[in-house]
N, C-alpha and C positions, 0 to 999 in steps of 0.2 A: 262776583268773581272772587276771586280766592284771595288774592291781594287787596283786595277794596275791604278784606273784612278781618284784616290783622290787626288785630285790639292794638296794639304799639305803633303801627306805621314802623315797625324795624324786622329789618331783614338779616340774617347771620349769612356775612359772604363764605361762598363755597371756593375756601384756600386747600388746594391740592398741594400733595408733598407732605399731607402728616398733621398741621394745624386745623384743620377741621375733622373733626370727632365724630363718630355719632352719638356721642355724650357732649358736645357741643351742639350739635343738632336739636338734640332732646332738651339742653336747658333753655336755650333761644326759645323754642315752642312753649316751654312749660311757662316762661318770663313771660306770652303774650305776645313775642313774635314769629318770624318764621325762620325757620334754620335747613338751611341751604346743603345738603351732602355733595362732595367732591368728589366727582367720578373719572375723573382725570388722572392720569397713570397707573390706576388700577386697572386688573386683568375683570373679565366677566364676574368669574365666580370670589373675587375680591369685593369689587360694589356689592353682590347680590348679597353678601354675609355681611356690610357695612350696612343697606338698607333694612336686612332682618334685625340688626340690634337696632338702628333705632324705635322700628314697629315693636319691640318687646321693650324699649323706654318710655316712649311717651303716646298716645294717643292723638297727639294734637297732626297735621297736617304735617308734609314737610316737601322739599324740593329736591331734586338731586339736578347736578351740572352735568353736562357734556364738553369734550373739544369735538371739535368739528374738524374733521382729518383734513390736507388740501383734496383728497380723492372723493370726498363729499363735498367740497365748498363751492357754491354756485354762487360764492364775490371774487374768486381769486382774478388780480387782474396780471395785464400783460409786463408788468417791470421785475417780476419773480424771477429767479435765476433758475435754472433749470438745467438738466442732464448732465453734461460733462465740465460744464462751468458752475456749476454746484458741488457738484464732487467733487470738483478740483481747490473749490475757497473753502469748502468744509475742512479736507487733508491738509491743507495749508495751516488750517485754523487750528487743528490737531496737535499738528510740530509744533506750533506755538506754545503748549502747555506741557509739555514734558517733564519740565524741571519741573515745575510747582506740582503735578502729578507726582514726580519721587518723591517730594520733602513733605510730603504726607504716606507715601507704602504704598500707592498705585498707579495705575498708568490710565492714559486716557482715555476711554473709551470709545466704543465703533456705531457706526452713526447712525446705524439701522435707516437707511433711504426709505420710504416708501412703508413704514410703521404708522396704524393706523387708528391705534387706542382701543382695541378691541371695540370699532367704533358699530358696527353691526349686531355682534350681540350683547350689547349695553342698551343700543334701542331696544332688543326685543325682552329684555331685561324688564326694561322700568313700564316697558308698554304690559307684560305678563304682570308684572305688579301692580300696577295701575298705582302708581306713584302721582300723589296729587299734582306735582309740577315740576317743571324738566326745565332746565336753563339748558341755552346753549352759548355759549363764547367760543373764539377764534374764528370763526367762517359762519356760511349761511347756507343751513339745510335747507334741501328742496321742496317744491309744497306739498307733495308726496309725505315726505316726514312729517309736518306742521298734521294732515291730515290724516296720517293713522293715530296719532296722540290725541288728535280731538276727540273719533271717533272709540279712543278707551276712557274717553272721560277726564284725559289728562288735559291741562294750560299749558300753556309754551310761552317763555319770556325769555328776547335774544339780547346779550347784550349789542350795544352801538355806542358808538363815540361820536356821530353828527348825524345832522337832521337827514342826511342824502344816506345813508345804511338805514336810518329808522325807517327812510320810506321804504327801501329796499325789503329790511324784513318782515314790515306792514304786507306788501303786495303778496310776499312769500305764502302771509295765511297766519302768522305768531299772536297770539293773544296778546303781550304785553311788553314792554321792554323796557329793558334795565339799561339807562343811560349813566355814558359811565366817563365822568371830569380826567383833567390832567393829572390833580390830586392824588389819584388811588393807587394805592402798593398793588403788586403783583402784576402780572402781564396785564397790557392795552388791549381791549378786545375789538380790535380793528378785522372788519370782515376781509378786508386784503391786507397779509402780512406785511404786504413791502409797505402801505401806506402809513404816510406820516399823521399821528391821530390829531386831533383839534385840540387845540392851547385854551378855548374859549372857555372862562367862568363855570363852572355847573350850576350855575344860577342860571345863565344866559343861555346854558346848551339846554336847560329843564323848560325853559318857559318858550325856546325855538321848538324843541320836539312838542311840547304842548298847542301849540299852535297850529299844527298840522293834524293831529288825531286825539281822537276822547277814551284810549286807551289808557288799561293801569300803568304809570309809569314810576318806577323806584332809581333813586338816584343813589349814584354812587362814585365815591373819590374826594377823599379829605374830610368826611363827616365826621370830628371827633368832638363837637358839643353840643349841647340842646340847642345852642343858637344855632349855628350852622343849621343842625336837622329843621328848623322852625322856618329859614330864611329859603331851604332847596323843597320845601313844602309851599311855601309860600308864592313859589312860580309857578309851582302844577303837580310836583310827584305826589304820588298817591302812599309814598312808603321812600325810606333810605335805608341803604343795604351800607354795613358794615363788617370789614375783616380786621383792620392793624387793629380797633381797638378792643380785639378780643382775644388776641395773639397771647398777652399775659394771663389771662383770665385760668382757673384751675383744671376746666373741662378743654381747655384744648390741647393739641397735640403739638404744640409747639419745644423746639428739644433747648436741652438746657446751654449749647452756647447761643443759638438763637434770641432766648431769653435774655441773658447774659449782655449780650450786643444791643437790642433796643435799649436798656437799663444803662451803655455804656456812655457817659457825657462826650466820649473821647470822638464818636458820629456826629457828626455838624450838620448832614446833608442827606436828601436822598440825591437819588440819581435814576434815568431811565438811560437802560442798556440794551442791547442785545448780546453781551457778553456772556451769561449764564445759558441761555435757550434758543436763539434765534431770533426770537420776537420781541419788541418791544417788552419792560417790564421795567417797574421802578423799586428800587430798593434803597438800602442804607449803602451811601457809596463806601465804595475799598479800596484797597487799591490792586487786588484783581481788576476791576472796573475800570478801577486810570489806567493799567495796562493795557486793560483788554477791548475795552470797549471799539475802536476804533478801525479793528483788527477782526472783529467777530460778523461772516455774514448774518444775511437775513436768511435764513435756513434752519427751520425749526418742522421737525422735531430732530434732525441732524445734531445741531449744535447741543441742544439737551443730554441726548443719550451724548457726547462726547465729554459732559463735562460733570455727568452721575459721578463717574466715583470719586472723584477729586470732593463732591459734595460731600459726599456719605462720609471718606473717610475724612475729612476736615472736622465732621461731627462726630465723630468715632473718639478723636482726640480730645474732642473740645477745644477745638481753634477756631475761630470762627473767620478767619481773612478768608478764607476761600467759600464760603458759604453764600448761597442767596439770600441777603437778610431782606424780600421781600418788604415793605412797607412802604404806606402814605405818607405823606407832605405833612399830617399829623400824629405822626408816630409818639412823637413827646408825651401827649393827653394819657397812653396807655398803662393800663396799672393792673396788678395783682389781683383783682378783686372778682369776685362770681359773675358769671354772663348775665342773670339775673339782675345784676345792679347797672351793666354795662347797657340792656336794654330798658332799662327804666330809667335811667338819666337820659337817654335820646328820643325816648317816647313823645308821641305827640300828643 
């Protein structure tokens, strides 16, 4: 399998919003790992011109990610908010940002209900490509999906955060799964939004999941040295998948207050919120965050589209207070240097 035979055991996490490249893609690969493309909040024919540069980069194999809309998720469970009390804590959640939406030039944005990542024709997308492997995070495609990917020759690997979604996306039909610690930047890939993900070790969550099935498993959340990589191998993954500590690196697309903000000593802390998107996700706390957090439902992709352009233009200025500084628990270890070095000092 496709993962069992990454010369590095390193995986380049697929960070949507911009930091993942398909010049990040292509050096991951070229390094001897594998490099993961972000098909998350691109339109169809956005990924489909993101996947043709890296085919004219590199040769080597590569992944692309999906979201998993709620209109596709076969984990969504029963504590989700729904219809008119959705609508109603999202507009709520709305008024809340006014001001800090002027003292940047825009206002907050509309929640688009029922937006589904152009999640249809992205499958038929990667499947007409025949794109070596397909990650999926936030939900659990049906076994339907799992089996038209197989049957184009593609792997499927979902993320999970505990051993009860691994089984879940085991029975689905997925090839391989990316387990994924408290540790790691960016949203929690909990197959049911509202659920609270597991606090356990990824040491303990790698060698629980291992214990249940003899599938590739790649572990990910706080991997930022060879020790770590050495010790979440040593319970059972077969590979770890890393995104903060490639954030600096020259091939990614990380913007320059971004940059700026991991670099700043004045960050003490991450933090998991659902104040930027709905969903769990851990960044560099702010104090948007201490604001917001508290205030913000679990209504995503609602809450995202409402809190786009306060992002954008925060980065437009180079301010970073209102920014998701996405990142791990080991954001500090990240440095300036080529992907190339990033995945050779974690290599197994």
């Amino acid at each position: 399998m496709l993962l069992r035979s990454v010369e590095t055991g390193v995986v380049g996490a697929p960070m949507a919003g911009g930091p993942t490249t398909p010049d990040l893609v292509a050096a991951v690969g070229e390094a001897g790992g594998l490099g993961i493309l972000a098909g998350g909040y691109l339109t169809a024919p956005q990924l489909a011109a993101a996947i043709a540069d890296v085919w004219d980069a590199t040769s080597r194999p590569f992944g692309v990610n999906l979201f998993v809309p709620a209109q596709a998720n076969d984990a969504v469970g029963p504590g989700e908010l729904r219809g008119a009390d959705r609508a109603d804590a999202v507009a709520a959640y709305r008024d809340t940002l006014g001001e800090e939406a002027r003292s940047v030039g825009t206002e907050p944005g509309e929640p688009k209900a029922g937006d589904d990542d152009d999640w249809e024709r992205k499958l038929d997308l990667v499947v007409r490509e025949r794109v070596p492997l397909v990650s999926f995070t936030f939900g659990l495609p049906s076994t339907a999906v799992f089996g038209e990917l197989r049957r184009a020759g593609t792997e499927t690997l979902m993320t999970v955060t505990d051993v009860d979604e691994a089984r879940a996306a085991l029975d689905a039909g997925v090839d391989a799964l990316c387990v994924q610690g408290m540790c790691a930047g960016g949203h929690r890939g909990t197959l049911d939004p509202v659920k609270r993900p597991s606090e356990a070790d990824l040491v303990d969550l790698v060698a629980a999941v291992r214990a249940e099935t003899d599938v590739p498993i790649v572990a990910a959340g706080g991997v930022s040295s060879a020790e770590r990589a050495a010790q979440v191998r040593a319970a059972g993954a077969d590979a770890v998948q890393v995104g903060t500590a490639l954030l600096l690196t020259p091939e990614a697309g990380t913007g320059l207050a971004y940059r700026r903000a991991l670099a700043d000593p004045a960050h003490e802390r991450t933090a998991v919120t659902r104040a930027y998107s709905g969903r769990l996700a851990r960044g560099l706390e702010t104090e948007f965050v201490r604001r917001h957090d508290e205030h913000a439902p679990a209504a995503y992709p609602e809450v995202h589209h409402v809190t786009v352009p306060l992002r954008r233009a925060s980065a437009a200025v180079d301010r970073p207070d209102l920014l998701a500084l996405w990142a791990g628990t080991g954001w500090r270890a990240a440095r300036a240097v080529p992907a190339a070095t990033v995945v050779a000092e974690l290599a197994g």
